[in-house]
C-alpha positions as CSV (number, residue, x, y, z in Angstrom):
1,X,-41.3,-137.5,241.1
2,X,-43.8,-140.3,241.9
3,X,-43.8,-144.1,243.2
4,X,-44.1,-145.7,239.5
5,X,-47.4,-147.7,240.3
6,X,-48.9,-150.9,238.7
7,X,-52.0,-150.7,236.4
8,X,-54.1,-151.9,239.6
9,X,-52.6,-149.5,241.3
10,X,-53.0,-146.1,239.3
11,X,-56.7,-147.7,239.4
12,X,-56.9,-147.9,243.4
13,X,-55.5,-144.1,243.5
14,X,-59.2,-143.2,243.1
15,X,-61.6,-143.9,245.6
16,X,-64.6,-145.4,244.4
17,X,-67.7,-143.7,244.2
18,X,-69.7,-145.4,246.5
19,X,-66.5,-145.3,248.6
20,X,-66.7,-141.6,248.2
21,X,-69.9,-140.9,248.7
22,X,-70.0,-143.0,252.2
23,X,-66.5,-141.1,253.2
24,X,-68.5,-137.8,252.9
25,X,-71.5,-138.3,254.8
26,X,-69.8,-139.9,257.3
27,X,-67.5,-137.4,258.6
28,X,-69.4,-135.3,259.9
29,X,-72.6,-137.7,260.7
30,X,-74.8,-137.0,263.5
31,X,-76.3,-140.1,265.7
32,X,-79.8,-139.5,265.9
33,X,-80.1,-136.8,263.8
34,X,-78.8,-138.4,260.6
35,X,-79.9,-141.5,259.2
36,X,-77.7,-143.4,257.0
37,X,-79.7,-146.2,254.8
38,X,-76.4,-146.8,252.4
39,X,-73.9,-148.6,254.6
40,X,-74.5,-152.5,254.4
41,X,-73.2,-153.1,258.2
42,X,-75.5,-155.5,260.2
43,X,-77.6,-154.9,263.1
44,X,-75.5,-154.3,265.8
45,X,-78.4,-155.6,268.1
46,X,-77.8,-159.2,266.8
47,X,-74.2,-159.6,266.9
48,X,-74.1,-161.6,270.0
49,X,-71.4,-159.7,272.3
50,X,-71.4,-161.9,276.0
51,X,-71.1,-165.2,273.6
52,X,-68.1,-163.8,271.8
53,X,-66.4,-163.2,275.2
54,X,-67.8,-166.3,276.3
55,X,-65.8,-168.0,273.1
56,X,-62.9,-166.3,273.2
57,X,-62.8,-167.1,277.2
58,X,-63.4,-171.0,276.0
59,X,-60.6,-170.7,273.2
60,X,-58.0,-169.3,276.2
61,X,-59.0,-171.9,278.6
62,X,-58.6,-175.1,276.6
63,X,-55.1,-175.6,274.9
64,X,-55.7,-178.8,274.5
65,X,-58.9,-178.8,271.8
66,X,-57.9,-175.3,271.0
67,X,-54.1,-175.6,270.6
68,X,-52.0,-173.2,269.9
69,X,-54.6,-170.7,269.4
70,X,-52.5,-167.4,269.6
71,X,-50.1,-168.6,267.3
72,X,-49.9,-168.4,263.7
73,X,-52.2,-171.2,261.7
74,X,-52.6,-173.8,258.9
75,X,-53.6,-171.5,255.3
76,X,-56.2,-174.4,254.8
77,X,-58.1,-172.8,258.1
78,X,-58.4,-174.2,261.3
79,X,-59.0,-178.2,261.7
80,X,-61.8,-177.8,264.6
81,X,-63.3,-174.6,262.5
82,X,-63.6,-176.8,259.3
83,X,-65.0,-179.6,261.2
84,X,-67.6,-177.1,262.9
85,X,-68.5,-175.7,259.7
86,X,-69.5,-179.4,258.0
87,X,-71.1,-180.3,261.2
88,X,-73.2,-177.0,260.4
89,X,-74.1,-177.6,256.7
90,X,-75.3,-181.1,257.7
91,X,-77.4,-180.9,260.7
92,X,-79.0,-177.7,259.6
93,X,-79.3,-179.0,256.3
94,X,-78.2,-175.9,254.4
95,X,-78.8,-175.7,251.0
96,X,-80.0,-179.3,251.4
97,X,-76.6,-180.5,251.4
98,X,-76.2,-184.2,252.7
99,X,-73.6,-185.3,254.4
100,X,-71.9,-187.0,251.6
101,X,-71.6,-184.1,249.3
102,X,-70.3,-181.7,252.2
103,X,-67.8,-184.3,253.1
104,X,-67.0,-185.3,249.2
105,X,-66.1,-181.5,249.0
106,X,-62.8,-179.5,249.7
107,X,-63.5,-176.2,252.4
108,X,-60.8,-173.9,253.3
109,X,-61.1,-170.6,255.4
110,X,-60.2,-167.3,254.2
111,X,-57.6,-165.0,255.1
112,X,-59.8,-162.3,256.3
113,X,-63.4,-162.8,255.3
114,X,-65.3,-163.8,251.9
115,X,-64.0,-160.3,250.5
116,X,-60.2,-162.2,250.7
117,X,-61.9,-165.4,248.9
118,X,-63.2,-163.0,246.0
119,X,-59.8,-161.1,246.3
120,X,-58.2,-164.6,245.7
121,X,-60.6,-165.4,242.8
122,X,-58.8,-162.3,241.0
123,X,-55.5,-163.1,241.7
124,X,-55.7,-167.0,241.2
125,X,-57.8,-167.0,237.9
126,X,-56.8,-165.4,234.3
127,X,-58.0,-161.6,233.6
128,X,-61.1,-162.0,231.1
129,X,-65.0,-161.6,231.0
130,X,-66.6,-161.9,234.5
131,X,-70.4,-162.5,233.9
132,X,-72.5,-161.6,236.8
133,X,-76.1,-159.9,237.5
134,X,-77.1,-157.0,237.1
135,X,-77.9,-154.7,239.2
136,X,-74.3,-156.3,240.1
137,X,-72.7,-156.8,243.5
138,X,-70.9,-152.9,242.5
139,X,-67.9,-153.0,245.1
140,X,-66.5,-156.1,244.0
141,X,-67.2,-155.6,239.9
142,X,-65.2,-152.1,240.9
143,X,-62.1,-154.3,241.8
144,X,-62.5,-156.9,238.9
145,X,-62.3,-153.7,236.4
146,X,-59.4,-152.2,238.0
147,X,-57.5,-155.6,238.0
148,X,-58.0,-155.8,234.7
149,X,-61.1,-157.8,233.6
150,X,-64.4,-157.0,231.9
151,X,-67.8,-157.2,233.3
152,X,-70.3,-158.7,231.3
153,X,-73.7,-157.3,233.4
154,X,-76.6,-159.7,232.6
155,X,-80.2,-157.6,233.7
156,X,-81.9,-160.2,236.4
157,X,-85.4,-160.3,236.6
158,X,-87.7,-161.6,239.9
159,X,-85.9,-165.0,240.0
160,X,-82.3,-163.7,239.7
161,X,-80.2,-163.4,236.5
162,X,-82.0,-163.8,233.7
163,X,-81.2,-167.0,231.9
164,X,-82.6,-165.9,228.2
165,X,-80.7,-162.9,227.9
166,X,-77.5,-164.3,229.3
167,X,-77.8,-166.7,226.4
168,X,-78.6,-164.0,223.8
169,X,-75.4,-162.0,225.4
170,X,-73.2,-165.1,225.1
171,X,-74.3,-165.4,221.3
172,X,-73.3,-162.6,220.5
173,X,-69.4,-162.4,222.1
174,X,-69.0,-165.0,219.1
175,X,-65.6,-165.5,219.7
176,X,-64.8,-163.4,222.6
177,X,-66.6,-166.1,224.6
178,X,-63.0,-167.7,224.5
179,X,-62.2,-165.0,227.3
180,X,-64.7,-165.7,230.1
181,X,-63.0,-166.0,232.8
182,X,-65.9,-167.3,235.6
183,X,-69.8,-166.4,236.3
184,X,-70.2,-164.8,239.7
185,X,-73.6,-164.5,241.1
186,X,-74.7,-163.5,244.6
187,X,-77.5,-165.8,245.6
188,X,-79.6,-162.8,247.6
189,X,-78.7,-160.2,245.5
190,X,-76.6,-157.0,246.6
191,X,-77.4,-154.5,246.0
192,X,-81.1,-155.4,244.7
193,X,-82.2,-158.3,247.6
194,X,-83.5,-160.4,244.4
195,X,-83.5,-164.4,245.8
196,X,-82.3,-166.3,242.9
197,X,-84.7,-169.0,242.5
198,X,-83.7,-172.5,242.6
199,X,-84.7,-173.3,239.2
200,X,-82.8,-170.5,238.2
201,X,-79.6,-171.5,240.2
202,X,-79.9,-175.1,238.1
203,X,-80.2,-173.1,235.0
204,X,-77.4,-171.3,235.3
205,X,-75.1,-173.6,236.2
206,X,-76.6,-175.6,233.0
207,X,-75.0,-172.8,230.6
208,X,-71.9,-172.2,232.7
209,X,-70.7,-176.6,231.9
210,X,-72.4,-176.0,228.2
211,X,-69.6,-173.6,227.7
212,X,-67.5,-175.5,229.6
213,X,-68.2,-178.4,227.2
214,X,-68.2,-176.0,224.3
215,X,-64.8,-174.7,225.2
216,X,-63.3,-178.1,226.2
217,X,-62.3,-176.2,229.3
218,X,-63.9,-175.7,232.7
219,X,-65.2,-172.4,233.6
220,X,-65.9,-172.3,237.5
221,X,-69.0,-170.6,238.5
222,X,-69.3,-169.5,241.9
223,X,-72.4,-168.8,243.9
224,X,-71.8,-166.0,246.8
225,X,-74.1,-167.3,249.7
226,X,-73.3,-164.2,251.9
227,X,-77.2,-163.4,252.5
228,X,-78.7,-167.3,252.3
229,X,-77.9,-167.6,256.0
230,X,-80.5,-164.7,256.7
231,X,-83.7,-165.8,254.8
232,X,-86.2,-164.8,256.9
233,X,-89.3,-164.8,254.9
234,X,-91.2,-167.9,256.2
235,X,-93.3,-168.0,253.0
236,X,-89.5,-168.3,250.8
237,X,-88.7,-171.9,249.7
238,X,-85.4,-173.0,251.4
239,X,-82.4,-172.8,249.2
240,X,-81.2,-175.8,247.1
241,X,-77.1,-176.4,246.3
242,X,-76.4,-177.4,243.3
243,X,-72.7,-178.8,244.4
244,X,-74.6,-182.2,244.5
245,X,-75.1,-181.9,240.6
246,X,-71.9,-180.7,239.4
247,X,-70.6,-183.4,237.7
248,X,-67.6,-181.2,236.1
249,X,-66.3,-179.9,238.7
250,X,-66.8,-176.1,238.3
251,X,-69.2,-175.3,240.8
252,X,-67.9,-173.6,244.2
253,X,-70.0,-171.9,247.1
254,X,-68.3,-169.2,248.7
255,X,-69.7,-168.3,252.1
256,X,-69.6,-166.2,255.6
257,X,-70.4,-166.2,259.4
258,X,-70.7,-162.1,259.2
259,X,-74.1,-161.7,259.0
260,X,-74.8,-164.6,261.8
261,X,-72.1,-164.2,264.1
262,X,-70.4,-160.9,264.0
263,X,-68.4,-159.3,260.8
264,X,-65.6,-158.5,262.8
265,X,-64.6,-162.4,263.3
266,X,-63.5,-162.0,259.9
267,X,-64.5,-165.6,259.1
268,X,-65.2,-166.9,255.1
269,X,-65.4,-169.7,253.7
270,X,-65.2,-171.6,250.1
271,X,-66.4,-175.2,249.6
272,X,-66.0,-177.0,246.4
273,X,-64.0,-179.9,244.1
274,X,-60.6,-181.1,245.8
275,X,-58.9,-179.0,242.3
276,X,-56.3,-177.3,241.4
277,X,-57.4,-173.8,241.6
278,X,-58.2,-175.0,245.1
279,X,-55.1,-175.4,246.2
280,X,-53.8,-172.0,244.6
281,X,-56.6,-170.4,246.8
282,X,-55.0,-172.2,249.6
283,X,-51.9,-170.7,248.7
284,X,-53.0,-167.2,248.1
285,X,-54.2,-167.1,251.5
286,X,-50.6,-168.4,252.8
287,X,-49.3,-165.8,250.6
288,X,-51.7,-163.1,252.6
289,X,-50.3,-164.0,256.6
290,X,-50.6,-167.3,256.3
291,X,-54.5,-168.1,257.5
292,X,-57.2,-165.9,259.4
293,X,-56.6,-165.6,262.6
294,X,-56.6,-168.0,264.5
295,X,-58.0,-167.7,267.8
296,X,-60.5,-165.8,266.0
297,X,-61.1,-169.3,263.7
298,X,-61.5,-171.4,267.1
299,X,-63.9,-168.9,268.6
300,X,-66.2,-169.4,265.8
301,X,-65.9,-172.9,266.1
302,X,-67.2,-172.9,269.9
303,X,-70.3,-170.9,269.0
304,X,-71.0,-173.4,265.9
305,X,-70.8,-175.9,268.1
306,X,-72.4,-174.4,271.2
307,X,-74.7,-171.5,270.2
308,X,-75.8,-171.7,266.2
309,X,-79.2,-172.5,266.1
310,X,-80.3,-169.9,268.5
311,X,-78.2,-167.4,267.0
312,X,-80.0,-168.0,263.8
313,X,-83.2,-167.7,265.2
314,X,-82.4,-164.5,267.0
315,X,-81.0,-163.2,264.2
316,X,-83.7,-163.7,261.7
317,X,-86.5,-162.8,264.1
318,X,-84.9,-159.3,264.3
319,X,-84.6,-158.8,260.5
320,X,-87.7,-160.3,259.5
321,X,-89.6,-157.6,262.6
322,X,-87.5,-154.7,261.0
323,X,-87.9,-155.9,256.9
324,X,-91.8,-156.0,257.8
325,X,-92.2,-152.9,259.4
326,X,-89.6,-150.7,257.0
327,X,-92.1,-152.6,253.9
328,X,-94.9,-151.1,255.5
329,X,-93.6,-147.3,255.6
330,X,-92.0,-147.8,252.1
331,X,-95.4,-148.5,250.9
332,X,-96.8,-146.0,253.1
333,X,-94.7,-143.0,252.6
334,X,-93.5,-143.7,248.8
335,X,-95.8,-146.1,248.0
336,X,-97.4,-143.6,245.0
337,X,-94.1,-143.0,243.2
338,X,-92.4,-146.0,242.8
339,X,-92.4,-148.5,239.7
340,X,-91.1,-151.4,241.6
341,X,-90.0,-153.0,244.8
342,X,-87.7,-155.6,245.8
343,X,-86.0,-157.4,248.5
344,X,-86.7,-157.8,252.0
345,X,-87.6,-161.4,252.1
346,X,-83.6,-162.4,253.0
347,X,-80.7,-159.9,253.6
348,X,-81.2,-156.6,254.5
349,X,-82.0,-154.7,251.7
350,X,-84.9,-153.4,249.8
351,X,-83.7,-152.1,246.0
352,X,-86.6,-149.4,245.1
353,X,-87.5,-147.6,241.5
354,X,-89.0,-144.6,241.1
355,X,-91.7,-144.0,238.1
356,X,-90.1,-140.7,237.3
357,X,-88.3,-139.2,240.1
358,X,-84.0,-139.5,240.0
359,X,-82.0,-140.4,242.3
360,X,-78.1,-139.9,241.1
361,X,-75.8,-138.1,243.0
362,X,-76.4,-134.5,241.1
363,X,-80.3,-135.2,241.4
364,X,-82.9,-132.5,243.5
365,X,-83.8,-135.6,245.7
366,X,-80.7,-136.7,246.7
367,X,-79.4,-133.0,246.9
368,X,-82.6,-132.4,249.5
369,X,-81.7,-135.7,251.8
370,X,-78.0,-134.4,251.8
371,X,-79.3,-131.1,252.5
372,X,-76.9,-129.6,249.6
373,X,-79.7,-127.4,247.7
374,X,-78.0,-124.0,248.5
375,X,-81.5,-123.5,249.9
376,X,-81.1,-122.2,253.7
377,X,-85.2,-123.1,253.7
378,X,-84.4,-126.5,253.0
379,X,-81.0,-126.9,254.1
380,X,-81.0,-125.2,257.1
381,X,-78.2,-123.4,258.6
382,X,-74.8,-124.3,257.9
383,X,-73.7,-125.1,261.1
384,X,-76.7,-127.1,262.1
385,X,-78.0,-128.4,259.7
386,X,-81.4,-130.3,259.0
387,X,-81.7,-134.2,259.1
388,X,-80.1,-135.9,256.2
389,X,-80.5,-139.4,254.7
390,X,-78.3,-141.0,252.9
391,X,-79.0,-144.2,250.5
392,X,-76.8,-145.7,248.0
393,X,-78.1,-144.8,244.2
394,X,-79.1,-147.3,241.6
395,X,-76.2,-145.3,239.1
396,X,-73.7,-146.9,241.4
397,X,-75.4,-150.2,241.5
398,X,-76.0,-150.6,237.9
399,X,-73.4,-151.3,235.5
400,X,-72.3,-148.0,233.8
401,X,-71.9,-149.9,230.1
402,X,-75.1,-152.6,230.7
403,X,-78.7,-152.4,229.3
404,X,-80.0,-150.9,233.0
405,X,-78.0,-147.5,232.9
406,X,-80.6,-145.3,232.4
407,X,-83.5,-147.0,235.0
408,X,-80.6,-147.0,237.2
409,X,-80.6,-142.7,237.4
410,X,-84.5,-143.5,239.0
411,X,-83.2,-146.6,241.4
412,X,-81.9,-146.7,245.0
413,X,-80.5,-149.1,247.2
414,X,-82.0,-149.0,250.9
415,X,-80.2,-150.9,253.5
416,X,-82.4,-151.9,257.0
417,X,-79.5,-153.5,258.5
418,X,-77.7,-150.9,260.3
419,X,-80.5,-148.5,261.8
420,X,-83.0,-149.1,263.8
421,X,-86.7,-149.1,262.6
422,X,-87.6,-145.6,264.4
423,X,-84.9,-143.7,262.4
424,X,-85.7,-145.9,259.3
425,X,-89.3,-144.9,259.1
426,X,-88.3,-141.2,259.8
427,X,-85.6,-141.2,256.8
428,X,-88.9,-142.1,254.5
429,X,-90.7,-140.0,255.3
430,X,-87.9,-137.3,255.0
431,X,-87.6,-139.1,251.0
432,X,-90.9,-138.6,250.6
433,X,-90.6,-134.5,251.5
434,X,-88.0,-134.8,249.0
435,X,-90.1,-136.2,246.3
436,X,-92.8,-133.4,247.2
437,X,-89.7,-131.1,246.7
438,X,-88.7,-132.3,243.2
439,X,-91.8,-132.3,242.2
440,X,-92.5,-128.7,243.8
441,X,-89.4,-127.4,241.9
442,X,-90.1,-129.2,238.6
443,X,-93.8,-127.7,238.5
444,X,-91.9,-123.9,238.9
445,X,-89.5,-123.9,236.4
446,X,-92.7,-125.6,233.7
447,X,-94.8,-122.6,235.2
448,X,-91.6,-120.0,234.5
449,X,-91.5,-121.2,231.3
């Protein structure tokens, strides 16, 4: 006999494949030896340790500001933390936002990060089509499915989604259109680091109040800013909101201090119209433990207040140094195979395509980098074995039913967030031994036959 389990959760008995594949390679991972290019963490060199202490030593010291800090919170998210966050937007000027339109709009916390937000966004809104980019943001198009929508993938070219064939893909759902539930679209692209220009942020939200319109019902699009705090390109035009355009009332920004501060403050954000579906987010999160933590929320309001822009610039230095250098050995130690190249201008990833070489999970060159040939020459021994790499593949990134499938067997997903440069630039030129490998074995078995 078994727990009888909901549709969701016969889904969730499954790991995920990416889940899966991390899981593996992690269990028995080597520091040092090892380099692991697939897991999204940030740079544990930037997450600013003394201020945190410093913050939470702050938080303890004043009850008054900080009241009640230890003790269970307000689901809308701490007062001093919201006020923190607008003070933020304005004086930094993110996404151009002026003070009007930041104060005009509604901003609750999460309960536990952006991830609970985009949890929310499933549980708040009807099952139906979610269109989004593709290569899509795969770990959150994973839960969508197994709670019960559909993904519509739309290919994205260098400026992000690409607005002609989302068109062409909405023609043809004819009626099925009916179903859309929202457009999702993460503004530095995960897996593929693609910045979504700002002409093509405009344009999108165009078609998402055209349907609206068309539909005589509004259909929210929502804009995942996780990576916008971390452009570091300085030749990248600065992002532009278009929350001061939306004159329906579907546009919402959805947002986190992870990749500034320090992921495990846990701390997301969405801003948007004073709605209806707002206020059932607000609820969901009261339905989750009532609101983040809070001591954690007042701890991030001291360092917006105290330690922000230096953080930033910290921060951004470090990425920009490491996206720079790993650029250089991509081109230098893979340079000759690839088709194309994208990302590190913001974020932490560079999403790479091989001419003719695959890189799936059953492939020769991620069998070499995971040292799983059944070669002892390439392996090494079993107990100590070689170096391995590990990267997340393009098959997991793409989505299995869109138009980029098959490109997706010769695509991989490198993260330089986590490791440091060193290690980076040695798992490259490990890939490129593996390439010489698949090559190597490829030109036997035509010479055998």
């Amino acid at each position: 006999m078994q727990i009888r389990l909901s549709s969701y959760g016969q889904a969730s008995t499954h790991p995920s494949p990416v889940s899966r594949l991390l899981s593996e390679f992690a269990h028995d991972f080597r520091d040092g030896v090892d380099v692991n290019l697939g897991v999204g963490y940030v740079n544990e060199k930037t997450i600013p340790v003394p201020e945190l202490t410093e913050a939470l030593q702050a938080v303890g010291r004043d009850g008054v500001k900080y009241r009640q800090a230890f003790n269970y919170g307000s689901p809308v998210g701490s007062a001093n933390l919201i006020a923190s966050i607008r003070r933020f937007l304005a004086t930094m000027r993110i996404g151009q936002l002026d003070e009007a339109t930041i104060e005009r709009k509604r901003l609750t916390i999460g309960a536990c990060g952006a991830t609970s937000i985009l949890d929310g966004l499933a549980q708040v809104l009807p099952p139906g089509i979610v269109v989004t980019s593709d290569p899509t943001y795969y770990i959150y198009a994973d839960v969508l499915e197994r709670k019960g929508f559909q993904i519509l993938p739309v290919p994205e070219d260098a400026e992000g989604m690409d607005v002609n064939l989302l068109e062409r893909k909405l023609r043809a759902l004819g009626s099925a259109a009916n179903q859309i539930s929202f457009f999702y679209v993460v503004t530095v692209n995960n897996p593929s680091g693609t910045i979504l220009s700002n002409k093509r942020r405009r344009a999108l939200y165009e078609v998402a109040a055209r349907e609206s319109r068309r539909q005589n019902r509004l259909i929210p699009i929502f804009y995942d800013l996780a990576y916008e705090l971390l452009l570091h390109d300085p030749a990248a035009e600065p992002f532009v909101s278009v929350l001061p355009e939306d004159d329906l009332g579907i546009v919402y920004e959805i947002a986190t201090l992870s990749k500034i501060l320090a992921p495990g403050l846990r701390i997301g954000y969405l801003l948007g119209p004073n709605s209806p579906f707002m206020h059932a987010m607000i609820e969901k999160t009261s339905d989750s433990g009532f609101s983040a933590p809070l001591f954690v929320q007042e701890m991030a309001s001291y360092l917006l207040d105290t330690r922000i822009q230096e953080q930033m610039r910290v921060v951004n230095a470090a990425y920009r140094e490491k996206a720079v250098a790993v650029k250089a050995g991509i081109q230098r130690s893979l340079g000759p195979y690839l088709q194309e190249q994208r990302g590190g201008s913001a974020g932490f990833y560079f999403y790479l395509t091989f001419r003719d070489v695959e890189t799936h999970p059953t492939s020769p060159l991620f069998r070499f980098l995971t040292r799983t040939t059944g070669d002892a020459a390439v392996d090494g021994p079993k107990e100590n074995r070689l170096p391995r790499v590990i990267y997340i593949p393009g098959e997991y990134c793409v989505h299995r039913r869109g138009d980029l499938a098959e490109v997706g067997k010769r695509q991989f997903r490198l993260s330089y967030g986590f490791e440091e440069a060193p290690q980076i630039l040695k798992a490259l030129e490990l890939m490129r031994e593996g390439v010489e490998f698949v090559q190597r074995t490829a030109n036997l078995v035509g010479s055998a036959r």
